[in-house]
Structures are given as structure tokens and as C-alpha cells.
PDB file with SEQRES, HELIX, SHEET and CRYST1 records, atoms N, CA, C and O in Angstrom:
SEQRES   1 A   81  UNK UNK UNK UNK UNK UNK UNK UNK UNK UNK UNK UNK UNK          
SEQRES   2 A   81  UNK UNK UNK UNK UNK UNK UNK UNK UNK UNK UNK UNK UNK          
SEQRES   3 A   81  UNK UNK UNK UNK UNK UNK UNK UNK UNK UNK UNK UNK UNK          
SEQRES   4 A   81  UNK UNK UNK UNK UNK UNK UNK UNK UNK UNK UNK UNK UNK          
SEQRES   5 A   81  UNK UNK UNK UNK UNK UNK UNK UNK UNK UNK UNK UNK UNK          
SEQRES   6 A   81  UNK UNK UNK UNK UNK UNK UNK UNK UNK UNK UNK UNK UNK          
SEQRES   7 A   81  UNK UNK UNK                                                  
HELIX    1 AA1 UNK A    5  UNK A   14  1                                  10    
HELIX    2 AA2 UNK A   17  UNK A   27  1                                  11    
HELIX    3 AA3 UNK A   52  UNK A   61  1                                  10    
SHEET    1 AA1 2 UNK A  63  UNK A  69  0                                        
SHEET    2 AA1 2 UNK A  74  UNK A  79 -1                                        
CRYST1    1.000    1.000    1.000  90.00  90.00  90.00 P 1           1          
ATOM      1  N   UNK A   1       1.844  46.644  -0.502  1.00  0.00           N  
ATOM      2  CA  UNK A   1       1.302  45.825  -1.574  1.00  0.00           C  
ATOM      3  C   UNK A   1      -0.221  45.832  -1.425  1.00  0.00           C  
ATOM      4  O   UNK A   1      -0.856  45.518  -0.418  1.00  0.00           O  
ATOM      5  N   UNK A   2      -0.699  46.250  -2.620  1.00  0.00           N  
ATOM      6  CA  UNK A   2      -2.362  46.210  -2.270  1.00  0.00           C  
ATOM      7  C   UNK A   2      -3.005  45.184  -2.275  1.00  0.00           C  
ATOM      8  O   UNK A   2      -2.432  44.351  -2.977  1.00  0.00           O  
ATOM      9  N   UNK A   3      -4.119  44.729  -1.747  1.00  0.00           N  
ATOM     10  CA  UNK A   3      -4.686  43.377  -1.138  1.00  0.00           C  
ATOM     11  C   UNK A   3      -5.341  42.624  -2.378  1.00  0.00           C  
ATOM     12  O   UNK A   3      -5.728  41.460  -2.275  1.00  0.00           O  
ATOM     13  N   UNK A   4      -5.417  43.182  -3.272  1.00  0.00           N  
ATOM     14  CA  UNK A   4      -5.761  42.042  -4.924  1.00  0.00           C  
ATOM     15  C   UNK A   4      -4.013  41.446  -5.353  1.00  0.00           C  
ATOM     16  O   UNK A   4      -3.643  40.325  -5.703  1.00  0.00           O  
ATOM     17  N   UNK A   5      -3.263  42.664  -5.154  1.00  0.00           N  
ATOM     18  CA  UNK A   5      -1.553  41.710  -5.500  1.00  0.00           C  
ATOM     19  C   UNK A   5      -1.318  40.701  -4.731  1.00  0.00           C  
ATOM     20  O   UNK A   5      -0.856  39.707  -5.291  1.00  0.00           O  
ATOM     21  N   UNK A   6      -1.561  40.635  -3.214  1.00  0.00           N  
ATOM     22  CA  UNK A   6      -1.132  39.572  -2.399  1.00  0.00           C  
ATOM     23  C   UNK A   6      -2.386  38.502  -2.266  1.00  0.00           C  
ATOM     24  O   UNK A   6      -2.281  37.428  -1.672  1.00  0.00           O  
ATOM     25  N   UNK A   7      -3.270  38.845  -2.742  1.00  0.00           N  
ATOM     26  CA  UNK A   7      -4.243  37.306  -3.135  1.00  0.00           C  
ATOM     27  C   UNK A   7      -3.838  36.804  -4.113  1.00  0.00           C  
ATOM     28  O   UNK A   7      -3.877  35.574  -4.078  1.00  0.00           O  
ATOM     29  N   UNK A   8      -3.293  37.418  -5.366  1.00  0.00           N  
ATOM     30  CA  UNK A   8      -2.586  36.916  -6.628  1.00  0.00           C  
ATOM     31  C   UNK A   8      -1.307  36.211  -5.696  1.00  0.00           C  
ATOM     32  O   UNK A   8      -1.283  34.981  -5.745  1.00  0.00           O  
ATOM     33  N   UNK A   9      -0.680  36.605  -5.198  1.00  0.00           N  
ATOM     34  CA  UNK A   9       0.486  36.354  -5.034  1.00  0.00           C  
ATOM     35  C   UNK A   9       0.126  34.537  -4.355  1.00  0.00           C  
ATOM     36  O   UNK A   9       0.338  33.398  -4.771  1.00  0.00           O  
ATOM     37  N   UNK A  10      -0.478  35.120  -3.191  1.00  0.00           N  
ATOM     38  CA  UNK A  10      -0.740  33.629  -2.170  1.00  0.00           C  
ATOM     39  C   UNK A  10      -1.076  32.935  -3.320  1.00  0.00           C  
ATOM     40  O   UNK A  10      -0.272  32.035  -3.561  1.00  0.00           O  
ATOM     41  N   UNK A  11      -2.141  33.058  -4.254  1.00  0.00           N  
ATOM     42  CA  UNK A  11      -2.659  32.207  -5.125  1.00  0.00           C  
ATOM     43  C   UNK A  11      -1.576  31.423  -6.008  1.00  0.00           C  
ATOM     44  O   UNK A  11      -1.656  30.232  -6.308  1.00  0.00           O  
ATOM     45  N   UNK A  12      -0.507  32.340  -6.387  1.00  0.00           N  
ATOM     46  CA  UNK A  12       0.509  31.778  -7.110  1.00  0.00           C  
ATOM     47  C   UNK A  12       1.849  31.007  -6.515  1.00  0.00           C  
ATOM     48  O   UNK A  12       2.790  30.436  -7.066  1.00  0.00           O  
ATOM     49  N   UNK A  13       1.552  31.220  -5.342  1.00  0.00           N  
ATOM     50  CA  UNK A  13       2.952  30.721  -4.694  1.00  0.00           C  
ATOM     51  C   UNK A  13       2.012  29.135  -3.754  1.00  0.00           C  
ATOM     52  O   UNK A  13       2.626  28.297  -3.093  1.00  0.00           O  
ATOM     53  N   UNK A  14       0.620  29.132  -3.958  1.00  0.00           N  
ATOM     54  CA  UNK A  14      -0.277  28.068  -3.496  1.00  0.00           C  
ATOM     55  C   UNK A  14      -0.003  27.233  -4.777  1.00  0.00           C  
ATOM     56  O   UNK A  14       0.834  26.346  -4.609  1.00  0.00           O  
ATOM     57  N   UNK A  15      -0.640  27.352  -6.270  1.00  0.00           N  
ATOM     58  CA  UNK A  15      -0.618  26.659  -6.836  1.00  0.00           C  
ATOM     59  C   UNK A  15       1.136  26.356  -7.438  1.00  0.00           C  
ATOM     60  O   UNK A  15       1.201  25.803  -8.536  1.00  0.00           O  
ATOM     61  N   UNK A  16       2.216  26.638  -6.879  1.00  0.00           N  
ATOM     62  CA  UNK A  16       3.961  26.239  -7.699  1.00  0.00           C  
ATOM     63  C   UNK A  16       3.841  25.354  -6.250  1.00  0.00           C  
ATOM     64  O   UNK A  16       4.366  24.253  -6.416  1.00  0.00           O  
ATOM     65  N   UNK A  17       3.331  25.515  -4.961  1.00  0.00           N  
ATOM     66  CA  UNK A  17       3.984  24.467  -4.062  1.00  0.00           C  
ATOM     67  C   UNK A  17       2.819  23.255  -3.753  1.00  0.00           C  
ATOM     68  O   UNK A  17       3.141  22.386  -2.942  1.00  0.00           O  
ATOM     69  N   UNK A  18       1.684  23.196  -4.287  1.00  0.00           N  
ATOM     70  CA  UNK A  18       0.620  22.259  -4.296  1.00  0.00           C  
ATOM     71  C   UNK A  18       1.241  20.957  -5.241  1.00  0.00           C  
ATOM     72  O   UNK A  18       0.948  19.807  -4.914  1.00  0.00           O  
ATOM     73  N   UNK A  19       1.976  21.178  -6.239  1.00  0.00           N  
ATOM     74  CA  UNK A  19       2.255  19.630  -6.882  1.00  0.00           C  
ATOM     75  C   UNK A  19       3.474  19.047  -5.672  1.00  0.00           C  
ATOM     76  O   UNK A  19       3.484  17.879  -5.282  1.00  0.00           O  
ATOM     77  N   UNK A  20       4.248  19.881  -5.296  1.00  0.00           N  
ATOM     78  CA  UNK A  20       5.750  19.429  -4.642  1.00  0.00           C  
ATOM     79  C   UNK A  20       5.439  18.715  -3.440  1.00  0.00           C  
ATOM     80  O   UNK A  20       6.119  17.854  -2.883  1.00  0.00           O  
ATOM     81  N   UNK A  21       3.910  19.354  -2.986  1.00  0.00           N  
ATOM     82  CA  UNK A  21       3.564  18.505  -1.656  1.00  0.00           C  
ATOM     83  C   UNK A  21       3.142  17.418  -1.822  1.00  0.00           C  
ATOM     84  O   UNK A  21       3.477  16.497  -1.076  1.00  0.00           O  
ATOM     85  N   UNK A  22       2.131  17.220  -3.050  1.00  0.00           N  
ATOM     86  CA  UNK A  22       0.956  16.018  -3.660  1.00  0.00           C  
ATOM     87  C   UNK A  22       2.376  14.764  -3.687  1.00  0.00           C  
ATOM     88  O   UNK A  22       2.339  13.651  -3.162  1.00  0.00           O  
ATOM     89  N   UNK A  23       3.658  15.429  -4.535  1.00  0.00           N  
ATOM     90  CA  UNK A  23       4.321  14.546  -4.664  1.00  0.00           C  
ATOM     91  C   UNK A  23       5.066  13.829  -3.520  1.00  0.00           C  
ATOM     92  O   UNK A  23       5.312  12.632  -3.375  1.00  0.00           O  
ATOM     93  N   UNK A  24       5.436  15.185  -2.540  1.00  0.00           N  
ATOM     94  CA  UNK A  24       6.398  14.481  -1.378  1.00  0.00           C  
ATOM     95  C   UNK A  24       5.161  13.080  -0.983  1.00  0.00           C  
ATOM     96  O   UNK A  24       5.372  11.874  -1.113  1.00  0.00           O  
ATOM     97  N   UNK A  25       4.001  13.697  -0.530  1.00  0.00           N  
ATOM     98  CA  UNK A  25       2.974  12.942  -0.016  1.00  0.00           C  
ATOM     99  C   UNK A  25       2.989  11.750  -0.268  1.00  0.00           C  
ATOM    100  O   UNK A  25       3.196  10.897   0.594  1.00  0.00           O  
ATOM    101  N   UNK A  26       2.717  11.435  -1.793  1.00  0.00           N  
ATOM    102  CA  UNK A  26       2.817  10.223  -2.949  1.00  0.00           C  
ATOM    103  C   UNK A  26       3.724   9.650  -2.601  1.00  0.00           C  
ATOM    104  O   UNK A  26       3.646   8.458  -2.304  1.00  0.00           O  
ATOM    105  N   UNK A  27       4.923  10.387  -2.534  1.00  0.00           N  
ATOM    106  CA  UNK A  27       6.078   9.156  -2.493  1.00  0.00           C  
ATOM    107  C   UNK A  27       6.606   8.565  -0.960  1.00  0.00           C  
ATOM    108  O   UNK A  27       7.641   7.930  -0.758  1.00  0.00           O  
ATOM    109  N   UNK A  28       5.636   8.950  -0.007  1.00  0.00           N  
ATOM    110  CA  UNK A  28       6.066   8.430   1.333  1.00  0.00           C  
ATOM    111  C   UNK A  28       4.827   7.367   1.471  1.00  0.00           C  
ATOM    112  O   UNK A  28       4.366   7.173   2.596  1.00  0.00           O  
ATOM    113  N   UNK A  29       4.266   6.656   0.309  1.00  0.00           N  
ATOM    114  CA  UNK A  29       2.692   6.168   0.663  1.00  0.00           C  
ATOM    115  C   UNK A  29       3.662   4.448   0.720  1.00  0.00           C  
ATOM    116  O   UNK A  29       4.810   4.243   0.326  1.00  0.00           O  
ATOM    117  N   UNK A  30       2.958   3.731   1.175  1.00  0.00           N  
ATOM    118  CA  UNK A  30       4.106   2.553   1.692  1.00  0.00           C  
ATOM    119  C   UNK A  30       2.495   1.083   0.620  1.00  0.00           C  
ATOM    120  O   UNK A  30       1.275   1.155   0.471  1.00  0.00           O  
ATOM    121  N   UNK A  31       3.243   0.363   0.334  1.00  0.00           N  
ATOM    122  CA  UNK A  31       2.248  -0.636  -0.187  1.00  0.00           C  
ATOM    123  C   UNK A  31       1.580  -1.188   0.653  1.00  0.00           C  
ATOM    124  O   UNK A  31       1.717  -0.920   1.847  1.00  0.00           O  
ATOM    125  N   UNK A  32       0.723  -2.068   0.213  1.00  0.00           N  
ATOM    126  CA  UNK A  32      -0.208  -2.824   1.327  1.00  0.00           C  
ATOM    127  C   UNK A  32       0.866  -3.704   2.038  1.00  0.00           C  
ATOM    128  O   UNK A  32       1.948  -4.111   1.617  1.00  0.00           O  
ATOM    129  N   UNK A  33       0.107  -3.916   3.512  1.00  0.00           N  
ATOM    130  CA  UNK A  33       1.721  -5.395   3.583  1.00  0.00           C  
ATOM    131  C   UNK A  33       1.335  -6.758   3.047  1.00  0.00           C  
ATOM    132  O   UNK A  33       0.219  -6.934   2.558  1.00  0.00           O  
ATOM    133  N   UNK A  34       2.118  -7.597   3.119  1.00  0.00           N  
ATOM    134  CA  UNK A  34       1.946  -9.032   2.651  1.00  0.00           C  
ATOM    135  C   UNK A  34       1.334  -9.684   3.483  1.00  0.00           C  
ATOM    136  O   UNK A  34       1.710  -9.473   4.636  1.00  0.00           O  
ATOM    137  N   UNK A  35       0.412 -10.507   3.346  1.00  0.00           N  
ATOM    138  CA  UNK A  35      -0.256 -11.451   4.545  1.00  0.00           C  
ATOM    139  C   UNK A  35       0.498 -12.129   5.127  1.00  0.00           C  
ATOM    140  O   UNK A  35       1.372 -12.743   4.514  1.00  0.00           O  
ATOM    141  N   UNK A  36       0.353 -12.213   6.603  1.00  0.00           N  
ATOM    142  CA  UNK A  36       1.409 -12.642   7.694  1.00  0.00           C  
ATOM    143  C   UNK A  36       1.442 -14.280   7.263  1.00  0.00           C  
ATOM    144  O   UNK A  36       0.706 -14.951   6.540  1.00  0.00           O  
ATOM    145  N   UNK A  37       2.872 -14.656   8.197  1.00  0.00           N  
ATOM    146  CA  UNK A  37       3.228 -16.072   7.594  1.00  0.00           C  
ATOM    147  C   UNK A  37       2.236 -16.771   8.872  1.00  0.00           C  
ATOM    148  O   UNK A  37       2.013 -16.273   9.975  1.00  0.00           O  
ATOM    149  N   UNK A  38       1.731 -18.091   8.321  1.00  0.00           N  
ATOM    150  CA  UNK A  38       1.055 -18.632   9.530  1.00  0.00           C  
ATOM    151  C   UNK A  38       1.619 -18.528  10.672  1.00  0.00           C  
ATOM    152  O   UNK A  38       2.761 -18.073  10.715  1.00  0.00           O  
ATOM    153  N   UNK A  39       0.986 -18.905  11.799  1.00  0.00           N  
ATOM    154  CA  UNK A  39       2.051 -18.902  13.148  1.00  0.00           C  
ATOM    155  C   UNK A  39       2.788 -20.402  13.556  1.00  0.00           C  
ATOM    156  O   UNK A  39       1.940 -21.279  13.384  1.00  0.00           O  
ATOM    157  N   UNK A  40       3.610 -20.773  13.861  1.00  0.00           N  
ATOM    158  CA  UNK A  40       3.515 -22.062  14.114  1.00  0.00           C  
ATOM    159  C   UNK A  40       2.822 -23.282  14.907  1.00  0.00           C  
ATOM    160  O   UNK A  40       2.492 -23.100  16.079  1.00  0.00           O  
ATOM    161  N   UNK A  41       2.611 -24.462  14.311  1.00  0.00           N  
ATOM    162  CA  UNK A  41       1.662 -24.702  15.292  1.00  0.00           C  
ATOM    163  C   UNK A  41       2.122 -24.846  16.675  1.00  0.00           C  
ATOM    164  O   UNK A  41       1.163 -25.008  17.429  1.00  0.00           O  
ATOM    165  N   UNK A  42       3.573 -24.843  17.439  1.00  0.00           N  
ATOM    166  CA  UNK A  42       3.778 -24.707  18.735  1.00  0.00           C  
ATOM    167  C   UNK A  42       4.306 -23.362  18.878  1.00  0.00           C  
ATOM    168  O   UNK A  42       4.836 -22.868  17.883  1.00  0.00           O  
ATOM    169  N   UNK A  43       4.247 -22.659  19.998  1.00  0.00           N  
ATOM    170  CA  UNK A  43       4.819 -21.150  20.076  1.00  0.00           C  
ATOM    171  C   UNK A  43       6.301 -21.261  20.782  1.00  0.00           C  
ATOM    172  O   UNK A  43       6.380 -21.820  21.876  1.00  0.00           O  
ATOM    173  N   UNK A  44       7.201 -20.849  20.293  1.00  0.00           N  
ATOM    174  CA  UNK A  44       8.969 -20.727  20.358  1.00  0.00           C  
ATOM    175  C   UNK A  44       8.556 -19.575  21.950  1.00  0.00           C  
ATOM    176  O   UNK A  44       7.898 -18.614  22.347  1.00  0.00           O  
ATOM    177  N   UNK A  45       9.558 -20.637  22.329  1.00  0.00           N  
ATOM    178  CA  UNK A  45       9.709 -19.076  23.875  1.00  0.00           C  
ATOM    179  C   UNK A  45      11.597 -19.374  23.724  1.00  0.00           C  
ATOM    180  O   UNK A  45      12.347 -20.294  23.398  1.00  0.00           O  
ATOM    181  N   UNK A  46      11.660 -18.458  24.026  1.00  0.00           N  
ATOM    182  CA  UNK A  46      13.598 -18.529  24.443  1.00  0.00           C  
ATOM    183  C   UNK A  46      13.599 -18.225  25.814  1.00  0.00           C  
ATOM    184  O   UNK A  46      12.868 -17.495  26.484  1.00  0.00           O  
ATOM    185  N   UNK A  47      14.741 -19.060  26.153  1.00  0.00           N  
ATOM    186  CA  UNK A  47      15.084 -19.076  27.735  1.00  0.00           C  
ATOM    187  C   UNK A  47      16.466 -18.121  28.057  1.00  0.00           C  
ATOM    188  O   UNK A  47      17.422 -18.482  27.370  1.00  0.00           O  
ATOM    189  N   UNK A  48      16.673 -17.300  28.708  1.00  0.00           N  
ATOM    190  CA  UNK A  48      18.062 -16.465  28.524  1.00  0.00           C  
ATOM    191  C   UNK A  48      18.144 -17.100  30.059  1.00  0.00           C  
ATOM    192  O   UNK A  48      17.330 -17.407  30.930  1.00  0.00           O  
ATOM    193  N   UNK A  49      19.655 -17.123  29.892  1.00  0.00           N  
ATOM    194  CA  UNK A  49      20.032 -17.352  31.993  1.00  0.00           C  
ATOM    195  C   UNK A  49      21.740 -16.733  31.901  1.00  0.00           C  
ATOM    196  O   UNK A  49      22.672 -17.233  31.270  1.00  0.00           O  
ATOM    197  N   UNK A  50      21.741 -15.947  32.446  1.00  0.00           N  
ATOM    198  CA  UNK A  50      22.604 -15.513  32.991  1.00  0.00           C  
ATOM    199  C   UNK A  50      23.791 -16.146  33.950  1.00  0.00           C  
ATOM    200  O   UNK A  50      24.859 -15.546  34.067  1.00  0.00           O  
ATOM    201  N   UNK A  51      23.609 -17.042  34.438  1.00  0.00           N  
ATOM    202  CA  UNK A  51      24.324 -18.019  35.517  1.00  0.00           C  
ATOM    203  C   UNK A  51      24.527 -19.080  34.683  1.00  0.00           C  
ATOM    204  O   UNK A  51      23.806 -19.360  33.726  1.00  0.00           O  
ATOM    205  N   UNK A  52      25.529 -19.693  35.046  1.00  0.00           N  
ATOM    206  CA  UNK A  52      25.649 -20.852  34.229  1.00  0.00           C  
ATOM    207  C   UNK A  52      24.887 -22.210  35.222  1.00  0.00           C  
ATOM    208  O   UNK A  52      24.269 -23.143  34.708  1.00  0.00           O  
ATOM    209  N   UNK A  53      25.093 -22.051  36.585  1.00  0.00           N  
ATOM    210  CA  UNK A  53      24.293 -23.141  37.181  1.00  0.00           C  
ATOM    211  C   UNK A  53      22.534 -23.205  36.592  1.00  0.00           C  
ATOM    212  O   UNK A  53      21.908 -24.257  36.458  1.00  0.00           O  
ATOM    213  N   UNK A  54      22.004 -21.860  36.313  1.00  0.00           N  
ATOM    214  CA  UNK A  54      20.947 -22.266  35.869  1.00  0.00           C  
ATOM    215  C   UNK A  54      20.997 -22.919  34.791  1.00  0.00           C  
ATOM    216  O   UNK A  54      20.616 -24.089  34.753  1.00  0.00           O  
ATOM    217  N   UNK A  55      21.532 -22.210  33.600  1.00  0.00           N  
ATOM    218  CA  UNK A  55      21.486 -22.705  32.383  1.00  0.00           C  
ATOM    219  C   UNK A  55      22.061 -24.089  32.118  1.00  0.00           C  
ATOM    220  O   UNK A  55      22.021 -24.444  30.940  1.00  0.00           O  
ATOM    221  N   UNK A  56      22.744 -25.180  33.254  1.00  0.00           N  
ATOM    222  CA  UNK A  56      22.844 -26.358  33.237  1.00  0.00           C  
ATOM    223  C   UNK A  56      21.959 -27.256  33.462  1.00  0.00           C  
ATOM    224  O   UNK A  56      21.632 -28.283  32.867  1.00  0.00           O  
ATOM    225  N   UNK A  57      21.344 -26.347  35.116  1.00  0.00           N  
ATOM    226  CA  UNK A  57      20.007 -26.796  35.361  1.00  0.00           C  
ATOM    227  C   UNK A  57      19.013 -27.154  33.997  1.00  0.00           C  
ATOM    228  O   UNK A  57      18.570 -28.282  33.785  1.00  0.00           O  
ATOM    229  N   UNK A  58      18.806 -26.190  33.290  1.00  0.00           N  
ATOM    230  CA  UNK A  58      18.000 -26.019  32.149  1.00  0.00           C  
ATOM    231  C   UNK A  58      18.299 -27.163  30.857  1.00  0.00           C  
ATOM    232  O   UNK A  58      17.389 -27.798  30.324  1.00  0.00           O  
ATOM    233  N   UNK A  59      19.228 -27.241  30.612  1.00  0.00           N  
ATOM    234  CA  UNK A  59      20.319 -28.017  29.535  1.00  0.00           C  
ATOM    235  C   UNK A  59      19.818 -29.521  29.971  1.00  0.00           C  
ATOM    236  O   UNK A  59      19.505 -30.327  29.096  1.00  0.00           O  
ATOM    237  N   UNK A  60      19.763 -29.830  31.246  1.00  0.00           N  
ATOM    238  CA  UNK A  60      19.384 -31.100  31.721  1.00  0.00           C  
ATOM    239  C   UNK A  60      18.017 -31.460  31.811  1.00  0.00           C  
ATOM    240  O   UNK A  60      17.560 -32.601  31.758  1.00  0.00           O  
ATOM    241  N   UNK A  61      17.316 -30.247  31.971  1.00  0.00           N  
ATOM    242  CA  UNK A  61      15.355 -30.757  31.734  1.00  0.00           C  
ATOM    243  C   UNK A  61      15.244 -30.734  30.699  1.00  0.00           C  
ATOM    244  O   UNK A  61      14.075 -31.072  30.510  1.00  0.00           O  
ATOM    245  N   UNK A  62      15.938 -30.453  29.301  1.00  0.00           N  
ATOM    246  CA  UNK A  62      15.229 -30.065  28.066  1.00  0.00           C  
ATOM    247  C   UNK A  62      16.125 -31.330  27.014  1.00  0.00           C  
ATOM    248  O   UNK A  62      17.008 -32.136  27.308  1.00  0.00           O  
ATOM    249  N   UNK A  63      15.457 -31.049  25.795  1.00  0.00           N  
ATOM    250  CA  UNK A  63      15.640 -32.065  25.205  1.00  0.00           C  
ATOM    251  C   UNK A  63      16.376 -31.168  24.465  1.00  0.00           C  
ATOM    252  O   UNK A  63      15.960 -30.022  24.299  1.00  0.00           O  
ATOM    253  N   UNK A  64      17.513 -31.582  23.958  1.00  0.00           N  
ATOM    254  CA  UNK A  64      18.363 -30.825  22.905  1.00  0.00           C  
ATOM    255  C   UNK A  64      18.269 -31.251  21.231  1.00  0.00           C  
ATOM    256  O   UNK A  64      18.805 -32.293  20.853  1.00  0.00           O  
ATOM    257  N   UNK A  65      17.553 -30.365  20.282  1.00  0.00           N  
ATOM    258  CA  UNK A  65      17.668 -31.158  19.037  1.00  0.00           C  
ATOM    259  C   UNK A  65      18.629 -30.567  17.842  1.00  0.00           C  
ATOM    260  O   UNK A  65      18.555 -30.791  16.634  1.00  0.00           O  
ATOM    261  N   UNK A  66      19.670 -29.639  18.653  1.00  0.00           N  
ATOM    262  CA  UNK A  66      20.472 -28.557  17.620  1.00  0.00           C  
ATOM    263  C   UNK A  66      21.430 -27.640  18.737  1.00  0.00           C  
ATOM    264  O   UNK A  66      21.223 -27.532  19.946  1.00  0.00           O  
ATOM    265  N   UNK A  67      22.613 -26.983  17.881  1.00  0.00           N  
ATOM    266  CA  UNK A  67      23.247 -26.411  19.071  1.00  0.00           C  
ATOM    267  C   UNK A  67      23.739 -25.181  17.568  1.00  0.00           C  
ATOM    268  O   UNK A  67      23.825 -25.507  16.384  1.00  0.00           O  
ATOM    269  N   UNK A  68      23.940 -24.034  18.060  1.00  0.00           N  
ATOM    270  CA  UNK A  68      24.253 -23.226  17.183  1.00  0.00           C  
ATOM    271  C   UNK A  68      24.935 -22.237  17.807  1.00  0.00           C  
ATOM    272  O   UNK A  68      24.604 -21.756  18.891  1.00  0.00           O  
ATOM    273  N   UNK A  69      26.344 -21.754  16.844  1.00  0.00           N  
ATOM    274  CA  UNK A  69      26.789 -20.862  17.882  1.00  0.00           C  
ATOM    275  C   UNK A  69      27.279 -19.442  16.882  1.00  0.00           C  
ATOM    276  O   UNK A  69      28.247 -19.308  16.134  1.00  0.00           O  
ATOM    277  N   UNK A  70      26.563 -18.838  17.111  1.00  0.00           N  
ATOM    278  CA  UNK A  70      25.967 -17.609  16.653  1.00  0.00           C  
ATOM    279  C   UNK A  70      26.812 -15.875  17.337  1.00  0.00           C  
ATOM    280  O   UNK A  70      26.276 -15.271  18.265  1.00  0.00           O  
ATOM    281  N   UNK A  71      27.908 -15.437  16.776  1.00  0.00           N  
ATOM    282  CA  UNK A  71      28.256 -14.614  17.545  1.00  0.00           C  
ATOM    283  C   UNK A  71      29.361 -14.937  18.668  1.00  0.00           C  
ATOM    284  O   UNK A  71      29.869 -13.970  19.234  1.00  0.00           O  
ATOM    285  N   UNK A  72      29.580 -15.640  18.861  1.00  0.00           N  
ATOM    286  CA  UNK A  72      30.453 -16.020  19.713  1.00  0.00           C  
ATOM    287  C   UNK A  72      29.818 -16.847  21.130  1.00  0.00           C  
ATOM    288  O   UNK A  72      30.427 -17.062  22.178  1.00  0.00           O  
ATOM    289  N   UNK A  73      28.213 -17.275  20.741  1.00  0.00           N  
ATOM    290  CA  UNK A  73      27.452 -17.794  22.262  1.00  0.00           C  
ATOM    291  C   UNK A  73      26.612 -18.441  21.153  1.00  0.00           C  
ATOM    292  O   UNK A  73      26.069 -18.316  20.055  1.00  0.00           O  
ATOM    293  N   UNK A  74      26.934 -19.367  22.405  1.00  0.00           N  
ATOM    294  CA  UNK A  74      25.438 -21.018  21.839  1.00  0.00           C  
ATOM    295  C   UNK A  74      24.262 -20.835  22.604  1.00  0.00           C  
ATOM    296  O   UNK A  74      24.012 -20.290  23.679  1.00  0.00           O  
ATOM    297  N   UNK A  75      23.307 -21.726  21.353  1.00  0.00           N  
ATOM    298  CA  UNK A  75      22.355 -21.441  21.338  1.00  0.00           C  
ATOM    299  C   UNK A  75      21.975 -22.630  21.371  1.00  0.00           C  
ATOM    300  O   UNK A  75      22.481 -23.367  20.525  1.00  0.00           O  
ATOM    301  N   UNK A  76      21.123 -23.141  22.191  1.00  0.00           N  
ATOM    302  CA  UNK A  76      20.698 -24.729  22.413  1.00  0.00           C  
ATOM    303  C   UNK A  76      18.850 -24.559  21.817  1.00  0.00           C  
ATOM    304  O   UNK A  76      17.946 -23.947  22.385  1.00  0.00           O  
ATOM    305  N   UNK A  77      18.792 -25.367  20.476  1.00  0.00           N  
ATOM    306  CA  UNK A  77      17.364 -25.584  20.214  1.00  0.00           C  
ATOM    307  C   UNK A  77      16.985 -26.959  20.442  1.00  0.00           C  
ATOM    308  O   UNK A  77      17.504 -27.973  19.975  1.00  0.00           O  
ATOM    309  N   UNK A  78      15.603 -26.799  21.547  1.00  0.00           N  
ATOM    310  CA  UNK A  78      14.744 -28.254  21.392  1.00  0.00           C  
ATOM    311  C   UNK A  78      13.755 -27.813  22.250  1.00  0.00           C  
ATOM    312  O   UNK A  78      13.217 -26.706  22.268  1.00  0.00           O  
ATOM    313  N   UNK A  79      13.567 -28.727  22.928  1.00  0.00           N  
ATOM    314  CA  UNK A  79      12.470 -29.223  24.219  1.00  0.00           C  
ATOM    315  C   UNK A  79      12.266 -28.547  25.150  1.00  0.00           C  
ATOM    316  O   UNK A  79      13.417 -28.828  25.486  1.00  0.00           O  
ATOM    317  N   UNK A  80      11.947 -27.945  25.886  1.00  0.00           N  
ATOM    318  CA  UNK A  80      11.621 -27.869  27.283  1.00  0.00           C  
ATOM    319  C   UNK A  80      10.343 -28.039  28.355  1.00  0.00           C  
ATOM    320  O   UNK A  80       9.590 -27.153  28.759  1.00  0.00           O  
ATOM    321  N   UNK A  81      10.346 -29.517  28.695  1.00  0.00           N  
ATOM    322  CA  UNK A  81       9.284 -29.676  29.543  1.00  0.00           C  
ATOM    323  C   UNK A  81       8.986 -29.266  30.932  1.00  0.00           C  
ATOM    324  O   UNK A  81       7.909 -29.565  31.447  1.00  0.00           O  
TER     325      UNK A  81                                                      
END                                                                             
């Protein structure tokens, strides 16, 4: 193939796959995000315990204001001083 056909060629097979990319491109572009929700004014920590002597231990320093049982395991929300 002589070297003016295959500059035509690249040229033509550049400009049929230049929109298909512009578009893949376009359509992976993600919106701005939404402004974050305030934080609260106290910060949530979760306590996991594995043992149940701890987690009694624990049950007894803290203040309990909710119990939820989620999955088949409770979930104690309140206090912990």
C-alpha cells in the first residue's frame, strides 16, 4: 500500500473512531457530588467485643438509650463514659 493510501486510511479510520471515544468518555463523566451532610455534633464510635464477659462489662458502664436487633445480633445504642 503506498504511503499517501495509508495516511488516508489512518486519517479515516481516526476520524469513524474519534466520536465513539468522545462519547464512551462523556458518558463515564460522573456529576459534581452533593455537599457533605454536617458531621454530628458528637462523633459515634462503635464498640465490637467478641467475649461476652467484656461486652457485659461494657453494657454496665454505658448508658443504654435503644436496643436493635439487626440480622440476628443486638445492637445496644447510648452512652459510653
Amino acid at each position: 500500500m503506498p504511503a499517501l493510501l495509508r495516511t488516508a486510511h489512518r486519517r479515516t479510520a481516526l476520524l469513524r473512531t474519534a466520536p465513539l471515544a468522545i462519547a464512551a468518555l462523556t458518558s463515564c463523566a460522573r456529576p459534581a457530588p452533593s455537599p457533605a451532610a454536617p458531621a454530628p455534633a458528637r462523633p459515634r464510635i462503635a464498640v465490637l467485643s467478641a467475649f461476652q464477659l467484656e461486652l457485659d462489662a461494657l453494657r454496665h458502664a454505658a448508658t443504654i438509650t435503644e436496643t436493635r436487633v439487626i440480622n440476628g445480633r443486638t445492637h445496644y445504642l447510648g452512652t459510653l463514659e
